[in-house]
FIFIZA-18783 format. One line per 8 residues: number of its first residue (from 1); for each residue x, y, z of C-alpha. Coordinates in steps of 0.02 Angstrom, whole numbers, plus 50000, padded with zeros to 5 digits. Example, Ala and Ser with C-alpha at 12.3 -4.5 7.8 and 13.67 -1.06 7.14 Angstrom:
2
1> 50615,49775,50390 ~ 50684,49947,50357
***
This chain:
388
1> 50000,50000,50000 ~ 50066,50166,49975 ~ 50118,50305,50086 ~ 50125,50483,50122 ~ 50257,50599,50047 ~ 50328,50646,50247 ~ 50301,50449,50294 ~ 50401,50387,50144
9> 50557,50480,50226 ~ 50563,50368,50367 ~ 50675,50228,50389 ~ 50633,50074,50281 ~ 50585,49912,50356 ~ 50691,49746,50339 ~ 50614,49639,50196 ~ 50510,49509,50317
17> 50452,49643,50424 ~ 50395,49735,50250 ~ 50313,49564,50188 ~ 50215,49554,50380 ~ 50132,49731,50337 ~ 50098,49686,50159 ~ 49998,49551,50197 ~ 49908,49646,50353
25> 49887,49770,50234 ~ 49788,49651,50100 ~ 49693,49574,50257 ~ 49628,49762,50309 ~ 49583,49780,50107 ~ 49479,49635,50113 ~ 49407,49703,50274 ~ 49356,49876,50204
33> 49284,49772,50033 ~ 49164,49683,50156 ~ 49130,49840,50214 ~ 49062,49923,50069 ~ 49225,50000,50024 ~ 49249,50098,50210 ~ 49285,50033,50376 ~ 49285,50155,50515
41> 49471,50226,50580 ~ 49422,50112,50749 ~ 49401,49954,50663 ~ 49553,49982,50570 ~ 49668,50036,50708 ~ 49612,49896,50783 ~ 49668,49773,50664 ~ 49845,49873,50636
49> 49879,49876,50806 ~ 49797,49694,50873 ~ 49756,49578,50717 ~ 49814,49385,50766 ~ 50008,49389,50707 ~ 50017,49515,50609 ~ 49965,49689,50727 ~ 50095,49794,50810
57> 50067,49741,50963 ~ 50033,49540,50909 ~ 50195,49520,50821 ~ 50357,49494,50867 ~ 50457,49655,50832 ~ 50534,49727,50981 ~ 50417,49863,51026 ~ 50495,49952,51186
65> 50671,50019,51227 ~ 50812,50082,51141 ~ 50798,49964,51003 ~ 50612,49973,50971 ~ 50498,50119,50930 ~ 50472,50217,51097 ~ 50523,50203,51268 ~ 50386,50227,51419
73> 50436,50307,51588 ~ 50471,50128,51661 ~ 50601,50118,51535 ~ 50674,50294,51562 ~ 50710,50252,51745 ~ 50682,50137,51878 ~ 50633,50287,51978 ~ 50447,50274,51923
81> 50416,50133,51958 ~ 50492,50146,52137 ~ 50416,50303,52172 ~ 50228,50228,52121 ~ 50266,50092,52233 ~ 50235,50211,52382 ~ 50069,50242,52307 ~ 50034,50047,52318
89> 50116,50050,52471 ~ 49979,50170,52544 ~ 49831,50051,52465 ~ 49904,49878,52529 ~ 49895,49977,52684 ~ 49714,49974,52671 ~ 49681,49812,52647 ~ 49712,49830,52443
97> 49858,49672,52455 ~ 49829,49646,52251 ~ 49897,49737,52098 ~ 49807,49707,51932 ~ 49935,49801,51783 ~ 49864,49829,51618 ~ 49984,49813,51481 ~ 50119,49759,51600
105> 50240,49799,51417 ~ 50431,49757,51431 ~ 50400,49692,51615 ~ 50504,49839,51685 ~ 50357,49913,51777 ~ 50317,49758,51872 ~ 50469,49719,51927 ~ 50506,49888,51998
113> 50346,49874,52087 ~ 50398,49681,52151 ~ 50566,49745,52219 ~ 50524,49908,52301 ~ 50362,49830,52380 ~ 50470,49699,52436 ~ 50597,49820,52490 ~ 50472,49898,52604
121> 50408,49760,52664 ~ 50227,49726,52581 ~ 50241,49628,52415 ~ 50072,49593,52347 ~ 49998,49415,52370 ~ 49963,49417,52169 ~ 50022,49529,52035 ~ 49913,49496,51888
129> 49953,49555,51719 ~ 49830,49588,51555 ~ 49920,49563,51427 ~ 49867,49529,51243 ~ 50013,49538,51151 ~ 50114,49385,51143 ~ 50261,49449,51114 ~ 50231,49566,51269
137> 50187,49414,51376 ~ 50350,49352,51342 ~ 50452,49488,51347 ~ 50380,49512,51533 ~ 50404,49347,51584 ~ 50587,49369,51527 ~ 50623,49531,51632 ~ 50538,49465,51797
145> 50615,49287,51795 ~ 50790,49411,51770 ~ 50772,49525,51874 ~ 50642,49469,52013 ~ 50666,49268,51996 ~ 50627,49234,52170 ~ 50444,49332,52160 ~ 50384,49271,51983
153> 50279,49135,52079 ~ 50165,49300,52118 ~ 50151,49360,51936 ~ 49973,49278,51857 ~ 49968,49300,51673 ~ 49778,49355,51596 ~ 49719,49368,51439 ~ 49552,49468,51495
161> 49494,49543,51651 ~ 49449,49446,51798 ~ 49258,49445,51853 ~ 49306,49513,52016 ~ 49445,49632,52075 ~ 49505,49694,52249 ~ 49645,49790,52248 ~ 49758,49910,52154
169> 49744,49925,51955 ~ 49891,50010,51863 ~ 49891,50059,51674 ~ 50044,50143,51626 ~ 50037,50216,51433 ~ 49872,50090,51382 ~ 49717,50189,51353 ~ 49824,50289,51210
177> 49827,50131,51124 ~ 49629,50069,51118 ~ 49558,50119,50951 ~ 49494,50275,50916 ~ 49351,50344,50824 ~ 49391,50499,50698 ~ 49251,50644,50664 ~ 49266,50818,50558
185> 49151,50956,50554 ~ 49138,51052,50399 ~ 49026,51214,50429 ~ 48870,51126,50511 ~ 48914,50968,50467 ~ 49002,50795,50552 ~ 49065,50655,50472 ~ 49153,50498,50542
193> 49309,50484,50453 ~ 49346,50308,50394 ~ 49460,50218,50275 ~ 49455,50169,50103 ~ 49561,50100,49972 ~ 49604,50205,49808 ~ 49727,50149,49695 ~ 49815,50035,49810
201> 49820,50149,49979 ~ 49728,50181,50104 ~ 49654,50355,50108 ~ 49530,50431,50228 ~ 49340,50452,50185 ~ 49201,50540,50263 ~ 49029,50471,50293 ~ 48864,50542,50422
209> 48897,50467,50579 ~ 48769,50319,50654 ~ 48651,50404,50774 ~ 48712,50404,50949 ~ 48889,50363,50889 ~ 48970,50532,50929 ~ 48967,50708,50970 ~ 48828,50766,50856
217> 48819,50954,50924 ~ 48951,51054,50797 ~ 48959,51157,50960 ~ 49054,51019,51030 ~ 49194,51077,50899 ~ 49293,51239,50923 ~ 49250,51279,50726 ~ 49245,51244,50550
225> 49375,51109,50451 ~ 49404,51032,50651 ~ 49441,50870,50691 ~ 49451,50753,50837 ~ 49462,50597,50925 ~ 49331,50494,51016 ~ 49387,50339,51117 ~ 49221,50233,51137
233> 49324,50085,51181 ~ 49426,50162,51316 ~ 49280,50235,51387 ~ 49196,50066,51366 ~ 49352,49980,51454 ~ 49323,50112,51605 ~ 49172,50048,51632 ~ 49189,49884,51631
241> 49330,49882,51754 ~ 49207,49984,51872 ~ 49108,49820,51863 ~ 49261,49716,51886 ~ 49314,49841,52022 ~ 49223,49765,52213 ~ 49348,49857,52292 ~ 49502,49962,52262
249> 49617,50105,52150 ~ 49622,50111,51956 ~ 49781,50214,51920 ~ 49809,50269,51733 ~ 49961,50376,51656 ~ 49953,50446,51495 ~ 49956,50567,51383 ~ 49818,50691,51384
257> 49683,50846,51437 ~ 49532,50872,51526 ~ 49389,50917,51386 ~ 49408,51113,51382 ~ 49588,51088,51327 ~ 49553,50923,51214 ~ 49435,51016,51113 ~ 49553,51167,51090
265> 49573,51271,50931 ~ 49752,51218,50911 ~ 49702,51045,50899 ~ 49611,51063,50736 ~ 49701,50924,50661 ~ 49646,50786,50807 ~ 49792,50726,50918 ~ 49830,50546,50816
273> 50018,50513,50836 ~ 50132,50362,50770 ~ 50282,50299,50806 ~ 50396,50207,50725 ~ 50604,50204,50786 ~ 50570,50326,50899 ~ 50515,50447,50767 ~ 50337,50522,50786
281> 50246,50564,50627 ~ 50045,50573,50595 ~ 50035,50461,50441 ~ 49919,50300,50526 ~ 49926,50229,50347 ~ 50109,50206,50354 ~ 50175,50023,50358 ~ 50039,49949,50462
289> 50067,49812,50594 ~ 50267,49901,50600 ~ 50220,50058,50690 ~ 50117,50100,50826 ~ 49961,50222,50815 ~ 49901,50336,50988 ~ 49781,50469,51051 ~ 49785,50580,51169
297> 49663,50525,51302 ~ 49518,50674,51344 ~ 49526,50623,51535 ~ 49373,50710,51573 ~ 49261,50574,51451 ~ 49379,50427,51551 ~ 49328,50520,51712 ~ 49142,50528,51652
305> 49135,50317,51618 ~ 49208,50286,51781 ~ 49068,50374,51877 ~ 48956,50306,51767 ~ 49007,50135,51811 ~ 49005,50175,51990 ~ 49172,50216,52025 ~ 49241,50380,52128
313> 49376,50519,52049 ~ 49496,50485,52177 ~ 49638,50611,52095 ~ 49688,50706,51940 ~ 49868,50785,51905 ~ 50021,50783,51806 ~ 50160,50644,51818 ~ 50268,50774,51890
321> 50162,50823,52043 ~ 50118,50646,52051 ~ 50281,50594,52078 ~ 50331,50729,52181 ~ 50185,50703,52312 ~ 50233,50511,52322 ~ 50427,50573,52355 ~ 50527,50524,52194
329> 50663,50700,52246 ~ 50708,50590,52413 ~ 50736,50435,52316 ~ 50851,50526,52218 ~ 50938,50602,52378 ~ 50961,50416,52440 ~ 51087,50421,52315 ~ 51233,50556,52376
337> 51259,50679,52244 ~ 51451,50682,52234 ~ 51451,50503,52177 ~ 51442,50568,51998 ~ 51444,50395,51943 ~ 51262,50359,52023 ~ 51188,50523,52026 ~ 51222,50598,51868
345> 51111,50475,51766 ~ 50979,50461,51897 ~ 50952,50649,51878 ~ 50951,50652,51714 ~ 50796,50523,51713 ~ 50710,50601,51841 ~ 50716,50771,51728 ~ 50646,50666,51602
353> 50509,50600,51712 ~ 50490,50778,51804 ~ 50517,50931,51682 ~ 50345,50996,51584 ~ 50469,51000,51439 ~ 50473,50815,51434 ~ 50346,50686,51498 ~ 50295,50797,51670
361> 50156,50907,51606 ~ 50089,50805,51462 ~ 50080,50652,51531 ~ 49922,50643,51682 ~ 49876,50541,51814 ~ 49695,50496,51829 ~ 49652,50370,52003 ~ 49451,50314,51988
369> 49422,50187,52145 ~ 49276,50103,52247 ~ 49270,50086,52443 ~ 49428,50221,52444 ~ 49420,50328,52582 ~ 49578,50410,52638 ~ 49646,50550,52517 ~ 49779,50464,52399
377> 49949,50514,52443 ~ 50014,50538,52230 ~ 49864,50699,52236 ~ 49903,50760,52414 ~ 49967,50940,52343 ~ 49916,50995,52162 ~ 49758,50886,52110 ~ 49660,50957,51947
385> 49478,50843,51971 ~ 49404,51014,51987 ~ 49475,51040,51786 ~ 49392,50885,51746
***
């Protein structure tokens, strides 16, 4: 299939990792020719992203780290992870003795969380992990028999959610990922944006939304030629996790706003980002199954499901204050700053982590929970709910 004129100036894939997206490409062709000639951009992120073998996140290319396509903050720095753990620490305190991750990724996450809980003396009875990809599965079952051997007996693999949950729920970077729906107003008028085929690539094509599928108000868009994001199946995730949820803390990072900064004039062109070797470009059509696709997450519609499944906003902030509140500047000072050595490198991650210029302001911390009473300590000082 063809590509963009910015797209084609990105690196070129090997020659089996090419073949892989040529034939996900034909199977998405034959998808959008069952379709009338136009799936919407949902069903077909979907497929790019989690089609049996041949999705991003299905095959086997190395997706995390230096030598994949992006890097997450557990990657940056085993700083997050042991500054979160204080979070957990503060739930298992209250009876919450579980952790349920979403997307558990390289592994590096968990086994942060395994050490430092350990370290402090209240490692969870069961970590559980949802994991779809394969590959992922693997990959996490590789870093925790490395690095945490003697605690992997705790780690429970899962390929969907369980029917009950008590505990703490962590989903670092996942919500981003669930399929997205794609509208554009034009004057008065909304379309869902979909894909066709035309001469051999995929192309994007309008068509009148199905009643009750989106925002049908044009006031709901800052103005003419606008378009945006909807994510019906994160929203739909939320809420089934509130019925999951009998007692406990749902804890996502991501990338986002609350909805009067989603739906903001300088966002005209929707918030759809790809990556592929840790470039970023906008071009979803490019090599599917090789890159991954994102949105930004409009935490006020995640806060919305959540209450709407019966679960309470518990906290709302940026990574930085998050990580502040739950002490990640006197981890760092556990490690004495004239030992250049040490420090140096952990203070360059924790800038990462920290400065709005990087991942602190962007990235936001949203906690939804059930049977929570006590004040969360990660949203003790700066919490936005109010925004939401």
């Amino acid at each position: 299939m063809g590509t963009s004129a910015h797209s084609a100036q990105l690196p070129a894939p090997p020659p089996a990792a090419l073949a892989s997206s040529e034939k996900l490409s034909r199977l998405i062709a034959e998808e959008i020719g069952r379709g009338g000639g136009w799936v919407s951009f949902a069903r077909y992120m979907e497929l790019a992203l989690y089609a049996p073998g041949l999705g991003y996140y299905m095959a086997g290319a190395r997706k995390l780290g230096r030598d994949g396509d992006f890097v997450t903050a557990p990657e940056i720095s085993r700083l997050f992870g042991r500054t979160l753990a204080r979070q957990v620490k503060q739930l298992a305190g209250l009876g919450l003795r579980e952790i349920l991750e979403i997307g558990a990724g390289s592994g590096a996450l968990a086994a942060d969380l395994l050490l430092e809980l350990e370290r402090q003396g209240c490692a969870p009875e069961r970590y559980l992990i949802l994991e779809l990809s394969p590959d992922l599965r693997d990959r996490s079952r590789d870093t925790l028999a490395e690095r945490a051997p003697h605690l992997i007996e705790r780690v429970v693999w899962l390929n969907r959610l369980p029917p009950s949950f008590t505990g703490t729920v962590i989903g670092n970077e996942v919500l981003d990922a669930m399929p997205v729906h794609v509208f554009l107003r034009e004057d008065t008028e909304i379309a869902e944006l979909g894909v066709t085929l035309k001469d051999g690539k995929f192309e994007w094509a309008g068509r009148p939304p199905a009643p009750g599928s989106g925002p049908m108000d044009p006031s709901c868009f800052p103005g003419s030629d606008y378009r945006t994001e909807i994510q019906f199946v994160a929203r739909a995730f939320i809420r089934s996790l509130g019925g999951v949820l009998a007692r406990g803390a749902a804890l996502f990072f991501d990338y986002g706003f609350p909805r009067h900064e989603y739906y903001h004039p300088q966002r005209a062109r929707g918030t759809l980002m790809c990556h592929y070797r840790h470039r970023a470009h906008d071009d979803p059509f490019f090599l599917p199954g090789l890159q991954d696709i994102t949105s930004h997450i409009d935490f006020s519609a995640i806060a919305q499901a959540g209450q709407d499944a019966g679960l309470e906003l518990l906290g709302y902030t940026n990574q930085a204050q998050f990580l502040v509140n739950c002490g990640i500047t006197d981890i760092l000072a556990g490690t004495p700053a004239d030992d250049v050595t040490a420090y140096a490198p952990l203070a360059s991650q924790a800038q990462r982590l920290l400065s709005p210029a990087e991942m602190g302001e962007l990235f936001k911390v949203i906690a939804l929970g059930k049977g929570v009473k006590q004040p969360l300590l990660g949203f003790a000082q700066g919490d936005r709910g109010h925004t939401l």
